[in-house]
N, C-alpha and C positions, 0 to 999 in steps of 0.2 A: 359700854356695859362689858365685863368681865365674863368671859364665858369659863364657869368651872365643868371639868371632864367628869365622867363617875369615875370610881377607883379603879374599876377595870382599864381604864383608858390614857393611867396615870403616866407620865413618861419614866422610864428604869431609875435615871438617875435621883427621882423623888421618893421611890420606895425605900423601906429600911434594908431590906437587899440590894439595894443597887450597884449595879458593876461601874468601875470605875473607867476613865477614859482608854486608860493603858491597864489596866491591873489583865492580869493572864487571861481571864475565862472573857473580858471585850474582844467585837468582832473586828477592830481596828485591830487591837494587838494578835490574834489570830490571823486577820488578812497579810499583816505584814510580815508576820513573820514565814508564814504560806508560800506569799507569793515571793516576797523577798531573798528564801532561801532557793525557790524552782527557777528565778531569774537569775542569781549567780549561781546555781547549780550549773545551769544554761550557757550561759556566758563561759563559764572558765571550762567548759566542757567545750564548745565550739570553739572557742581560741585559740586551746588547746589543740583541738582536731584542723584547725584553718593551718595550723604553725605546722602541723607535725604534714599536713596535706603540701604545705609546700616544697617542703623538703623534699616531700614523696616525686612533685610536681617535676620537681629540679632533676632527681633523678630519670625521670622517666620522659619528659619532655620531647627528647632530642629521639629516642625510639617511636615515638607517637607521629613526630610529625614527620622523620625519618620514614617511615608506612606510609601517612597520608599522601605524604611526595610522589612515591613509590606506585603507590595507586592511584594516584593525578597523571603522572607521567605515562603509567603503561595505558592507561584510559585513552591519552591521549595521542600515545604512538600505534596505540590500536587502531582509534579511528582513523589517523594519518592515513595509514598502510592500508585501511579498506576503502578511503575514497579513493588513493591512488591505484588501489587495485582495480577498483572502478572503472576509472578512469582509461588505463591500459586495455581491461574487454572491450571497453568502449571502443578504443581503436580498431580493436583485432574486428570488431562487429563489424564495424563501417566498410572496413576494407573487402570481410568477407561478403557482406552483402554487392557491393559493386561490380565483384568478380562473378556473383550467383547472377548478377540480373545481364552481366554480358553474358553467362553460358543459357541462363533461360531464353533468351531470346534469339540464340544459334539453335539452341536445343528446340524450339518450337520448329523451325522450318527444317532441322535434320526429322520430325516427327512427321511432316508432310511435305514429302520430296517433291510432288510436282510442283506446289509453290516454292518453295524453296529454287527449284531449278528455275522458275518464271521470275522468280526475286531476284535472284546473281545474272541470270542476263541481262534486264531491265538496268542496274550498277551497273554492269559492265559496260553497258552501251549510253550509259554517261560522262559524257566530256569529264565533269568535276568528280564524280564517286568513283568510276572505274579506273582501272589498273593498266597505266599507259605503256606500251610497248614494254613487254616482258621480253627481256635481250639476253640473250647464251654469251657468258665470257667464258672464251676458251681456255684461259691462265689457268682461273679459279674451277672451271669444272661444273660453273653452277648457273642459274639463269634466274633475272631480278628486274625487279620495272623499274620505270624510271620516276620520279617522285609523285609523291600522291598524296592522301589521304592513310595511308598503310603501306609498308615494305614490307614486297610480297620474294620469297627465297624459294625457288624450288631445285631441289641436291641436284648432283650429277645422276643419282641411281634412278632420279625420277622423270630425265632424257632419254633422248635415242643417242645414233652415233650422230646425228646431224645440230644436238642439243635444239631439237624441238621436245616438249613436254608429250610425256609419258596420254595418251586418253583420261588416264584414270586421275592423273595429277592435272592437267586442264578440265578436268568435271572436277577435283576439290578449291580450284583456282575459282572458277564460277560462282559454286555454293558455296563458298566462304564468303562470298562479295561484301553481304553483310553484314560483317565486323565494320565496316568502312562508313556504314550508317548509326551504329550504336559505340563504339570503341569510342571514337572522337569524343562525342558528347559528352560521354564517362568518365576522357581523359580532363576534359576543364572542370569537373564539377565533383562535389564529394570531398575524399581527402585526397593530402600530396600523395601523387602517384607517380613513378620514373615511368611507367610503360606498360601497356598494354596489350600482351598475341596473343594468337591462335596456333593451335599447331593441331596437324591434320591427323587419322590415325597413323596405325604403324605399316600399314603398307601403303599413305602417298601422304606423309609427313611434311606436308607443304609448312610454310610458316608465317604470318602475317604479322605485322607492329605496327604500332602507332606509337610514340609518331613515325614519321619516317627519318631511318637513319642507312647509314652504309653496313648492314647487317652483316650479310656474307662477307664483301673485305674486310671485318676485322674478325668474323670467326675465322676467317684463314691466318689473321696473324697472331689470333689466340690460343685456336685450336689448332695444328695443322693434324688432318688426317680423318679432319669431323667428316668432309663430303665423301668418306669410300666407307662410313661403315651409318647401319640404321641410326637417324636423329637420337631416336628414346632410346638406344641401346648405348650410343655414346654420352651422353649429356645424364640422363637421370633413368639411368638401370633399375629395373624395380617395379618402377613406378607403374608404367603401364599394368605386369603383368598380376602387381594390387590389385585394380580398381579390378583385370579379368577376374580373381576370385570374389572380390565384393559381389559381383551379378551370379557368379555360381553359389555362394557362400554366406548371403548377407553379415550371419553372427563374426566373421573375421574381418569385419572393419572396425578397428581400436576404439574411432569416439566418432559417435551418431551423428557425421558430418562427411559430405561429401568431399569437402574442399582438402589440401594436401595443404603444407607449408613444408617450405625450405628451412634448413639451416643458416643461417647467415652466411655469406659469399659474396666474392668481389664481380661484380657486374661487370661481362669481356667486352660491354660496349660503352659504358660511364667509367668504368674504375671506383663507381661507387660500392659499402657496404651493405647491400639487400639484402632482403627476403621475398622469396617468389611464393604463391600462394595458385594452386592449380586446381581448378571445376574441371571435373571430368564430364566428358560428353557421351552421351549413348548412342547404337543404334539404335533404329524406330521398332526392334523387335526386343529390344533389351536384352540381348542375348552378347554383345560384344562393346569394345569401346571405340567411339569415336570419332576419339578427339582432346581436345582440351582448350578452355580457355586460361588465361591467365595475368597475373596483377604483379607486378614487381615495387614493391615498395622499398625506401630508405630507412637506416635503421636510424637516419636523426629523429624522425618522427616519436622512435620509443625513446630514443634517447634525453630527447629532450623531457620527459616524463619523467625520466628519475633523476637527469643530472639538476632539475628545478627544483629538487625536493628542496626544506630547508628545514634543518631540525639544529638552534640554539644557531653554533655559528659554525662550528665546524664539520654538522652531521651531514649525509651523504644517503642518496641510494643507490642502486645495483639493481639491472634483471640478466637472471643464468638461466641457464635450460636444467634439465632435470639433472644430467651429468655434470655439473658446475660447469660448464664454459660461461663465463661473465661476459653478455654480449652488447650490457649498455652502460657503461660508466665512467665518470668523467676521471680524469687525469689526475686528477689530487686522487678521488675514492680509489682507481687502482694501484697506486703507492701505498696509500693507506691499507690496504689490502695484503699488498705486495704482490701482486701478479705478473706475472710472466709471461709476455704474448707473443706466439709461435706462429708463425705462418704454415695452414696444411695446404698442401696442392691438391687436387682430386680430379678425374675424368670430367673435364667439363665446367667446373669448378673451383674456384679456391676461394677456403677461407678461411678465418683467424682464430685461433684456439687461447684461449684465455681461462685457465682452469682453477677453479678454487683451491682444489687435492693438490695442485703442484705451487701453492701459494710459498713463499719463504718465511711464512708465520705460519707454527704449529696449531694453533688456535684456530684460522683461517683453513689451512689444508685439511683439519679432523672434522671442519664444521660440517654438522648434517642439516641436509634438504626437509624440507615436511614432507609429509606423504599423506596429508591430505588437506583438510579444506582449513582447518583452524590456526589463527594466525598465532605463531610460536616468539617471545619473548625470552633472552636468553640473556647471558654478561658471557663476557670472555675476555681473557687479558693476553694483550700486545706488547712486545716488547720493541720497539723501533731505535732503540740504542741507548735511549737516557733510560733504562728501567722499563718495568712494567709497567702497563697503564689499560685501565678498565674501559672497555666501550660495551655498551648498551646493542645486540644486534636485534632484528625486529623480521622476523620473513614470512610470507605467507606466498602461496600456493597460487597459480591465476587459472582459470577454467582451461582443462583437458583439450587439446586439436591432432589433426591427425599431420604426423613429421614423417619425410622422407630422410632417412637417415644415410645417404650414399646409396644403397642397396635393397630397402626393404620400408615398407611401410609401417612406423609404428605411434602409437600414444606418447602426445607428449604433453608434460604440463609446465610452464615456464614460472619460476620463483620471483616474486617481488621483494628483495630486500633494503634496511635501511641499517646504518651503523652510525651510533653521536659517541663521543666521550660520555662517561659515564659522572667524572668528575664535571666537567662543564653542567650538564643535567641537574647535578644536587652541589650545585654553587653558593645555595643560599643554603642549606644547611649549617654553616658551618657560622655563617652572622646569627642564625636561628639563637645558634646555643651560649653565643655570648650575651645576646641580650637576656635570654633565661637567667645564666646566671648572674648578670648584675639585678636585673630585676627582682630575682629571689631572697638578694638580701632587703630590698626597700620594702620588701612585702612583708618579710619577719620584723622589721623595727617599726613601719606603722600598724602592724597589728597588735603588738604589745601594749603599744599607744593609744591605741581603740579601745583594748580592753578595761585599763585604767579609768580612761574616759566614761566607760559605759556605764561600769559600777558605779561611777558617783552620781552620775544621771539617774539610775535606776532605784536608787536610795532615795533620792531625794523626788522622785514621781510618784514612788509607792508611799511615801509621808505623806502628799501633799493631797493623793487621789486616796488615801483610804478616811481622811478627815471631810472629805466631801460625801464619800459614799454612808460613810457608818452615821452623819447627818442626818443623811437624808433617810435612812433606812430605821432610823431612831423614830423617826417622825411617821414613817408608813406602820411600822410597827404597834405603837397610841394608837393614828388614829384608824389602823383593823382592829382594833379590840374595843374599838367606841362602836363600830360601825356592827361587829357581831354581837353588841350590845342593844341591837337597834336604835339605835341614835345617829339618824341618820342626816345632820345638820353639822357634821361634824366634817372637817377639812385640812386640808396640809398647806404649807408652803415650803419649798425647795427651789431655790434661784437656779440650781445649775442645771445648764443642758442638756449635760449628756441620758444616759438611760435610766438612770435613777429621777432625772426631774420629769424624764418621760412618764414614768412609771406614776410619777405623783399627780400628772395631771389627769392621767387618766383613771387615779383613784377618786380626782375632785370631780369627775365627770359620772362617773359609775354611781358614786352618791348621789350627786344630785338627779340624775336617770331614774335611781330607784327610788329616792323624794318624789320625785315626780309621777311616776308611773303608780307607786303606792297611792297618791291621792287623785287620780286620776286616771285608775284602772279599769273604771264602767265606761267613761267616756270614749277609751283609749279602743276596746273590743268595739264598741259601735262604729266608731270611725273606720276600725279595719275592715270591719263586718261592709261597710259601706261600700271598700275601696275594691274587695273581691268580686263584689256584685257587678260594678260595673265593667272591673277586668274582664270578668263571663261572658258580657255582654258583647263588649272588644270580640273574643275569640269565637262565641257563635257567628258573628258578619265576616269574620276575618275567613274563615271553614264556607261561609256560604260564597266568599267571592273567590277561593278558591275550587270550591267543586265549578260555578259556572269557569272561570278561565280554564280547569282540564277538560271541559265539554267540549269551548272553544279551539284549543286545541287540538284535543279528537276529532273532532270535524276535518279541524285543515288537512291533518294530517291521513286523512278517511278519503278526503277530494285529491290529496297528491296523489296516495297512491293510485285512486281510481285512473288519475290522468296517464299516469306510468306504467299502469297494465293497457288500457287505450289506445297508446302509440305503440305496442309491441307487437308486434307481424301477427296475423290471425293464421290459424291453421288450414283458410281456405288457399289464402295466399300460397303456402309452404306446398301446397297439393298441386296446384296450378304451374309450376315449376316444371318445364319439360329436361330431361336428360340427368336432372338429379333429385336424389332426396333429402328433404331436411327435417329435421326433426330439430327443436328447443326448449329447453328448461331453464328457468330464473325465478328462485326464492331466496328475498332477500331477510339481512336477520332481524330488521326492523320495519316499521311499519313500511318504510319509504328505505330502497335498496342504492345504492350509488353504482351497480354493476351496469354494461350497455351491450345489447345484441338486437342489429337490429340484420333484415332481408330486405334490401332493395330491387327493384328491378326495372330496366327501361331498353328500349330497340334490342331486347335477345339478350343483353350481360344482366349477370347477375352480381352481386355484391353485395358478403355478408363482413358485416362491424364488429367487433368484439371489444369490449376494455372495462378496466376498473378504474374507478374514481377512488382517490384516498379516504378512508374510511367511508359511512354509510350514513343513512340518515337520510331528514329535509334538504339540507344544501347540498349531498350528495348527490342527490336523487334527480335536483335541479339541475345539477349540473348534465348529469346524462341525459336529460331531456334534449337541453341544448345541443350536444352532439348529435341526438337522434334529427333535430331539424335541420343544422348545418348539414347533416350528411346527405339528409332528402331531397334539400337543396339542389345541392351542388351535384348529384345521381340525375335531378330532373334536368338540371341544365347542360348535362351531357358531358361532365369532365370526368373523363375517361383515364387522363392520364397518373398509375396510382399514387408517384410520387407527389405531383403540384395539387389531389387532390387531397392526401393528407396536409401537406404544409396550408392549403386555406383551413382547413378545416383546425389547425392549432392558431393561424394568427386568428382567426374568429375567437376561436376560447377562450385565448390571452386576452384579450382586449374585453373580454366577458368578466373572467376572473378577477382582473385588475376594477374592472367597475363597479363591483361587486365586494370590494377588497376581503376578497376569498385569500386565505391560503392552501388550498386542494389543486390535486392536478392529477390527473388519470396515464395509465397506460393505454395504451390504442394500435387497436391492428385491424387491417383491411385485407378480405380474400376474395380476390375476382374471378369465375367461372365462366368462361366463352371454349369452345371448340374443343372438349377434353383436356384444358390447359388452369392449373392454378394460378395465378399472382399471388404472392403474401405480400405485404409492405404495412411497415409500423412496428415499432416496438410492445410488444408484449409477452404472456407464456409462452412456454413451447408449444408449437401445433405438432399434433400428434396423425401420422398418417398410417392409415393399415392398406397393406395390398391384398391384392384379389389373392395370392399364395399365402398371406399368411406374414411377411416381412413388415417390421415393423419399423418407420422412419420416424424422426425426431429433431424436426426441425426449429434453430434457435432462432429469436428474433431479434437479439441483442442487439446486431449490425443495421439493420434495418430500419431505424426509426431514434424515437428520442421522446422522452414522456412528452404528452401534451400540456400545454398551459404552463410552464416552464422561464419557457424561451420566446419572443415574438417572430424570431425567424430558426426552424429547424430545417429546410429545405437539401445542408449541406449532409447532415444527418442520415435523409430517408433514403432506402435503398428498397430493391423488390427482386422478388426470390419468383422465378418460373420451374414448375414444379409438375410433371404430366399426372392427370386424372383419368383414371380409365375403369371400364366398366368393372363394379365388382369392388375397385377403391373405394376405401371409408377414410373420411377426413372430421377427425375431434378438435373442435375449438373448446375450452374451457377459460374460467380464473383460479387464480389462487384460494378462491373459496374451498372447490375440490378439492387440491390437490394437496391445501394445508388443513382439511379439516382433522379433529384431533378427538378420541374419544377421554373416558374416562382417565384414561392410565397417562395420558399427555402425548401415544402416538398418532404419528398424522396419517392420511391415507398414502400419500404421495404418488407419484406418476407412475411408476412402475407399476400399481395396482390396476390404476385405471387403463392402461394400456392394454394390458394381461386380460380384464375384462372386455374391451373394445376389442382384440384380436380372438377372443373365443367367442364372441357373438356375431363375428363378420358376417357369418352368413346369412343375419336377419337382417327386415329393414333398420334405417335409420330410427322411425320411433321406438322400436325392440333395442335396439342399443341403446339408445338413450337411458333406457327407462331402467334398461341390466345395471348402468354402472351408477343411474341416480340410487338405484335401490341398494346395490352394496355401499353405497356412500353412507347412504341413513342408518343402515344396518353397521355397520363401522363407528358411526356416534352415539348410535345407540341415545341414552336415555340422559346424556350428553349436552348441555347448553352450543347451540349453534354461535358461533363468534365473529363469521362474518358470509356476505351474501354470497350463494352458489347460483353460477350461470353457465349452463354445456348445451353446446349446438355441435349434433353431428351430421355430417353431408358424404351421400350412397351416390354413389354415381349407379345409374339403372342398369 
């Protein structure tokens, strides 16, 4: 059967108007010509721009990546020169430490002379440690043991006429003993070190070394004239009478370090090139010096730091002092440099001068130092006979010490530099720009080629796609004007895919929907009308099994808390406590708090817990339970001791948490009160202490412990802090609840407030304070959402 359309739904080309396939006012010949003319508009616009871009390309290429080079390399010679600057304090650290820990521990028994005098007899009157037969050569003038553990020198000024030792030089021969216990050890362990003394003050300048060597016969063939005039007066003038005004003076010591260093010098007992590095020693009144210990180190050790450097293949580093002496660099870099090395002689001393400023390149001798901490990149051009030639130099500044300069004590900071060709460096530049420009021209002739290409393709897609589209669109077109005819039996066919057949189907769909729904509109509202009803019905059971499960909830969460207020110290408890007061507060910000404080007590000790659990809550809550019973535990069973009694108490939690597969873990700290004596032990906030005057201390618990539930063993961690309690003393535990509580505006209350409060209600009990600094706390949050739980216990000694 033939289905005829009404007129309205005639297709164009059947009217006596009809536009023709191509004639001008068709959406074919409009589309094509549209789109036809903005796609070669396109095209020969971009072609254009691609051709005229490469050009641009070509020119500017070789500056682009000429920069990016530029900024790779100095990136990279940046960081070079800061790990090796690193690297170098690193040394100077080590060495200074080693030298601090042999003067700390002279310095400890110069501070308590009668052990110190009971320490150097004891050595002395050891076969192995002590100092064998100390024998006067009359040649030399001077008196020296015989091998040992340390060679011990004491001058001719510090004999009689019989060369027996001086009283005052046989009491520093004594209390020096113990270098002979600590120097050795020092000497095998750490970094390379040539040697190790002691030297006594300035009036019995005795001199001790490890190892042991022939000391005096070769200062007599180094020095001659050393033994008729004072050690420190001969050898390193100055120095001493330094370190006298650092004790009168503090602000006249250059850089905030006790230690001295030398200038590089030929060692008159190795012939090596060192540096001596000198810990001054005090009297036990700190009013005077004395003493000194000291490190003699080689300068291979920095040497070996810059002459490793390796930058491309010929680059090089250097370290100079602040004056340019170049005191570390290998044989090729000071050619390259061109320096000049001068031997200085000095009292006591010689050593090699290698100076930038007298370099035989004007480049090199003009070069400046930095003068402060930022590492300086620079170019500079050398001329070494074949012409000029550019090298790259790089210096940066190493951490400030304090340098004996011959005569005087002053700040020094030593330069790290590094030096490459600059040509070597930007090697590939120069293959860069020839492949640019061959590639530049393969880019201009296949894009002429693309363009050709594209127009014919574009031509010939817009023919092919506008005869599909203006189809189909012939076709939607009937049958909407069937369809706003009410004739709703009417339909399309369009074979192709894309979004025009889309369009069509879902015009044959839309029809038949409103066929449908037209004849089947009464049925259609009862149906729904049906489906709503029951939905209702869904969401009234879905609401009623929702209110019982937050009942259920409520409940549990009704019974935790009750359990968790339950186990928390009763106030009869906290009264019954002889010799202090306690007072505690804990509001948590949800039903069930993750905060812990608990009062234990058993045979006279007392022990109060404090810690917070990661966030708040039911599993919070739980978790602090658990420590509340671990901790009752292990209080009833009498472990007393507070380090092993934290560590049970974390391997417990750990193996809780992990059963639990919790990820929470609390901070925790314990405070033991026996005989007017505190214990802290465990990581947590600061505990805050007020004294009976008024002083306020601020004890960290950083060192002391290590979160719980973390780790299954933290025992290396816990440490414990004894700390005197006395009448009249107030001790604040809190958490971070206080001390970060925050009001409206986002400030917190922080420590200082509560301190401030705690120190001006000293004079009440424990519950009166408490209650002073909970109240400024609330008053501080004001009308403020609470964000996490607040817990303060303060303890009055009576």
């Amino acid at each position: 059967m033939t289905e005829t359309l009404p007129a309205s739904a005639q297709p164009e080309e059947n009217r006596s108007d009809s536009i023709t396939r191509f004639s001008r006012h068709s959406f074919r010949a409009k589309f094509m010509l549209v789109v036809g003319a903005a796609v070669l508009f396109d095209i020969m616009l971009a072609g254009g721009v691609a051709i005229w871009n490469v050009q641009r390309l070509s020119r500017d290429a070789t500056e682009t990546v000429s920069q990016g080079l530029t900024e790779a390399t100095r990136e990279y010679l940046n960081t070079y020169i800061d790990t090796t600057a690193l690297r170098t304090n690193l040394l100077l650290d080590q060495t200074y430490s080693e030298v601090e820990a042999l003067g700390s521990s002279m310095q400890a028994l110069i501070d308590h002379p009668e052990t110190e005098t009971r320490v150097g007899e004891a050595i002395e009157s050891d076969p192995d440690l002590g100092d064998r037969d100390i024998t006067f050569d009359a040649q030399g003038g001077w008196a020296q043991n015989l091998e040992g553990p340390s060679v011990v020198s004491v001058w001719g000024y510090l004999l009689d006429d019989e060369g027996n030792m001086l009283p005052a030089a046989e009491e520093q021969v004594v209390n020096s003993s113990s270098f002979n216990l600590v120097a050795p050890a020092l000497m095998s362990s750490g970094s390379n070190k040539l040697q190790m003394y002691y030297v006594g003050p300035k009036d019995t300048p005795i001199m001790r070394t490890t190892p042991y060597t022939t000391q005096a016969q070769t200062f007599d063939k180094l020095y001659p004239g050393h033994n008729e005039d004072n050690f420190w007066d001969f050898f390193f003038p100055g120095v001493y009478e330094g370190w006298q005004s650092w004790l009168a003076d503090p602000s006249t010591r250059p850089v905030d370090r006790n230690i001295v260093a030398t200038e590089p010098y030929v060692d008159a007992i190795t012939g090596a090139l060192i540096v001596s590095f000198f810990q001054p020693l005090w009297t036990q009144d700190r009013t005077d010096v004395a003493g000194m210990t000291a490190v003699d180190v080689t300068l291979d050790q920095f040497s070996n730091l810059v002459e490793n450097v390796q930058i491309a293949d010929t680059g090089f580093g250097f370290l100079t002092s602040s004056a340019g002496n170049v005191i570390a660099i290998s044989e090729a870099g000071a050619a390259t440099l061109g320096l000049i090395s001068v031997d200085a002689a000095g009292q006591g001393v010689t050593g090699m001068n290698r100076f930038l400023n007298q370099s035989r390149f004007p480049a090199i001798s003009n070069l400046l130092l930095p003068t402060d901490n930022n590492t300086v990149i620079d170019t500079i051009s050398i001329d070494q006979g074949d012409g000029p030639e550019d090298f790259i130099v790089v210096l940066k500044r190493l951490d400030p010490a304090n340098l004996w300069n011959g005569s005087s004590i002053v700040a020094e900071s030593l330069t790290l530099g590094f030096l490459v060709s600059r040509q070597e460096m930007y090697q590939t530049l120069d293959e860069v720009q020839r492949e640019i420009t061959a590639a530049t021209s393969n880019i201009v002739q296949w894009q002429v080629a693309a363009l050709l290409i594209s127009l014919v393709i574009v031509f010939i897609a817009v023919y092919a796609i506008s005869g599909r589209i203006t189809a189909g669109l012939s076709q939607l077109a009937g049958a909407a004007n069937a369809l706003q005819n009410k004739d709703y039996s009417v339909r399309v066919s369009i074979p192709s895919k894309d979004e025009v057949g889309a369009v069509g189907q879902a015009f044959n769909r839309m029809a038949e929907e409103i066929s449908h729904y037209t004849e089947n509109l009464e049925n259609l509202v009862e149906e729904r009308t049906a489906k709503l009803e029951s939905a209702n019905k869904e969401i009234v059971a879905l609401n009623k099994r929702l209110q019982t499960e937050n009942l259920r909830l409520g409940a549990e969460l009704d019974v935790a808390k009750r359990i968790q207020e339950m186990v928390l110290p009763k106030s009869t408890e906290l009264e019954n406590i002889p010799q202090i007061e306690i007072a505690a507060y804990m509001e948590p910000a949800d039903e069930v708090g993750g905060d812990y404080y608990d009062v234990l007590q058993n045979d006279g000790r007392v022990k109060i817990g404090i810690g917070d659990v990661t966030g708040h809550g039911l599993e919070s809550g739980v978790l602090m339970l658990m420590v509340q019973s671990i901790a009752r535990a292990l209080q009833e069973k009498g472990d007393y001791d507070p380090a092993n009694f934290l560590s049970v108490v974390n391997r417990t939690m750990y193996k809780n948490i992990a059963r639990t597969d919790s990820d929470k873990h609390l901070t925790l700290a314990f405070v033991d009160y026996a005989d007017d004596k505190i214990t802290i032990s465990g990581q947590h906030e600061e505990v805050l202490v007020i004294r009976a005057n008024g002083d306020i201390e601020r004890i960290d618990t950083l060192d002391l412990g290590f979160p719980v539930g973390l780790e299954l063993d933290i025992s290396p961690f816990v440490a414990s802090l004894d700390i005197p309690f006395d009448p009249s003393d107030v001790l604040v535990l809190h958490t971070d609840g206080i001390t970060e509580a925050d009001n409206a505006a986002g400030e917190q209350f922080g420590f200082d407030r509560m301190a401030a409060c705690a120190q001006s209600n000293r004079g009440k009990n424990a519950k009166e304070i408490a209650e002073a600094i909970i109240q400024e706390v609330k008053d501080h949050i004001g009308s403020h959402k609470m964000y996490d739980d607040i817990t303060l216990v303060v303890l009055k000694h009576r």
